[in-house]
C-alpha angles and dihedrals in degrees: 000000000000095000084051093064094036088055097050092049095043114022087231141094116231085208110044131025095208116079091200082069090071102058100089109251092229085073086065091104087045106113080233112021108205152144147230145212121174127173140172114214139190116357120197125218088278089056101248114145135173116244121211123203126186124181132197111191129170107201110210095176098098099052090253122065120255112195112207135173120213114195122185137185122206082335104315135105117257135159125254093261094056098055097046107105105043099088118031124188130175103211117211111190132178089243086055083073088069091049104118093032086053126075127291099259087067091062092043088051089059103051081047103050088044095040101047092054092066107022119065094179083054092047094052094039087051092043093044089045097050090051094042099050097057086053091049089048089047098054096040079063093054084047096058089046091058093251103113138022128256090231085077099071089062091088084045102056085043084060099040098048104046090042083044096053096058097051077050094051095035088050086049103059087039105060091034081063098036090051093067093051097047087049091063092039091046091040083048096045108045085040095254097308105115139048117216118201125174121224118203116202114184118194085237109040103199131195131248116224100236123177094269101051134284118334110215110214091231089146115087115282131355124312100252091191099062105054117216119223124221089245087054097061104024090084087041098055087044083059100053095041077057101048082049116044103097077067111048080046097054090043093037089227136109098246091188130064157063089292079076103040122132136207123200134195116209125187115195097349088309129108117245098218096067101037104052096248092114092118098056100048094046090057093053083042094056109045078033082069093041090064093041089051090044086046094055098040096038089227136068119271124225120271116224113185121166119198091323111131090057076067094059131083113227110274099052083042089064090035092057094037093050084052092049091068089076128097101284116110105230142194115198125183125205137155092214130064098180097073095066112074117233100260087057089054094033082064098038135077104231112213115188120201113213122185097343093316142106126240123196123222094262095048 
């Protein structure tokens, strides 16, 4: 169900990277396999509300199977652009709690899923980054092998590095903001006694032009208090592609970019990761991106945790659930009852999922 709701707001599925996975495999003997998701959101006082329609659909008609996804919105076709926006959820997984223990894709996978919800110009440049780098890396391949020349990345670069720049300047301003935010959650939650910072270390660290010149970023991580434009990194990043191209050729892989960008959480100067505080910190982090989220939409977004608080000593668990009692609607999955106190049910509509379907409260 959660997935469900993940998947309209974000086109995209937290536990599988291939949309033909989510077709059930019992529909293979359909003549068109497919699946559906449907939901009515919002309603005014008045009762309107969008509805938001997505469609996965294998089409076996041809001998060989054609995979095609069909949005709508309020019954008419859009693309998935269009649609991103309408619903907006903050996902909170067991496997979230690793997440500065875990690579750096995961924390990669985390700026872009909440980015991309609030910021369009974030959303094309991603999607326009993640189709252009497998072409570049494609053709610095041919290159090596002596089929192509090296004068033909330079469109390439051009593409990557202007689409590039925007994801490094959008992950900028949204870790220098949600810094502030995680701070107060991190300082709440540990009682005062430790200090969370955020360290962002991009694969290209470019310069800011400052009145004396220009400031080189030696210290760790990126300056979040100078942001950075597009326009500022885009030549950059083109100059690094360039420094560095001998190389990407030899090894037939882009070396420079946002695809290898890192995030870091430090407490008290230290890094997470390599101290066991991660818990901690992913929880700050966390509610830290519910507020942002809340700040640039001007409403809450909805709050997605699955099975999360069973994963939780005691003290995190009543920490979670006290912050649970604000303004964000929110859908929270467990197998045990027993582990929420009776003032959290008594103000909580307990839905139970049987066989595969939903039963209400009064059911």
């Amino acid at each position: 169900m959660l997935e469900g709701i993940y998947y309209l707001s974000t086109s995209t599925s937290p536990y599988t990277t291939s949309d033909r996975q989510l077709i059930h495999w019992r529909t293979e003997g359909d003549p068109i396999p497919f699946a559906r998701l449907s939901a009515e959101l919002g309603g005014d006082r008045e009762g309107a509300y969008d509805k938001l329609d997505i469609t996965l659909m294998l089409d076996m008609s041809s001998g060989s199977p054609r995979f095609k996804k069909s949005v709508k919105h309020n019954s008419v076709e859009k693309r998935v652009m269009d649609v991103i926006g309408l619903l907006n959820v903050v996902l909170f997984l067991p496997q979230d709690l690793s997440l500065v223990e875990g690579s750096p894709a995961d924390r990669r996978r985390f700026m872009n899923a909440t980015l991309q919800q609030v910021d369009l110009d974030y959303f094309l440049a991603l999607h326009e980054y993640e189709k252009i780098l497998p072409q570049r890396n494609a053709l610095l391949k041919r290159i090596n092998e002596k089929r192509a020349h090296a004068l033909e990345l330079e469109y390439w670069d051009e593409q990557l590095a202007s689409n590039g720049a925007v994801i490094i300047a959008g992950r900028q301003r949204f870790l220098r903001e949600l810094e502030v935010k995680a701070r107060d959650n991190h300082h709440a939650l540990t009682g005062g006694l430790e200090s969370l910072s955020l360290k962002y270390l991009p694969s290209i660290m470019p310069r800011a032009d400052g009145d004396s010149g220009q400031l080189s970023f030696d210290v760790l991580g990126l300056d979040l208090n100078r942001q950075l434009t597009a326009d500022d990194i885009a030549p950059q990043f083109q100059e690094q592609l360039l420094a560095r191209r001998n190389e990407a050729i030899r090894r037939g892989v882009t070396l420079a970019g946002p695809h290898r960008d890192e995030l870091r959480l430090f407490i008290n100067d230290r890094d997470s990761g390599l101290y066991g505080q991660a818990r901690t910190a992913v929880m700050a982090l966390k509610f830290a991106e519910l507020e942002w989220m809340r700040d640039q939409l001007g409403a809450y977004p909805l709050f997605l945790l699955d099975e999360v608080v069973a994963e939780l000593d005691g003290k995190r668990r009543q920490f979670l659930l006290d912050r649970l009692d604000g303004d964000a609607q929110t859908l929270l999955t467990t197998t045990d009852l027993d582990i929420f106190d009776a003032a959290f049910l008594q103000r909580s509509r307990v839905y139970r999922v049987v066989d595969g379907q939903v039963h209400l409260p009064d059911d």
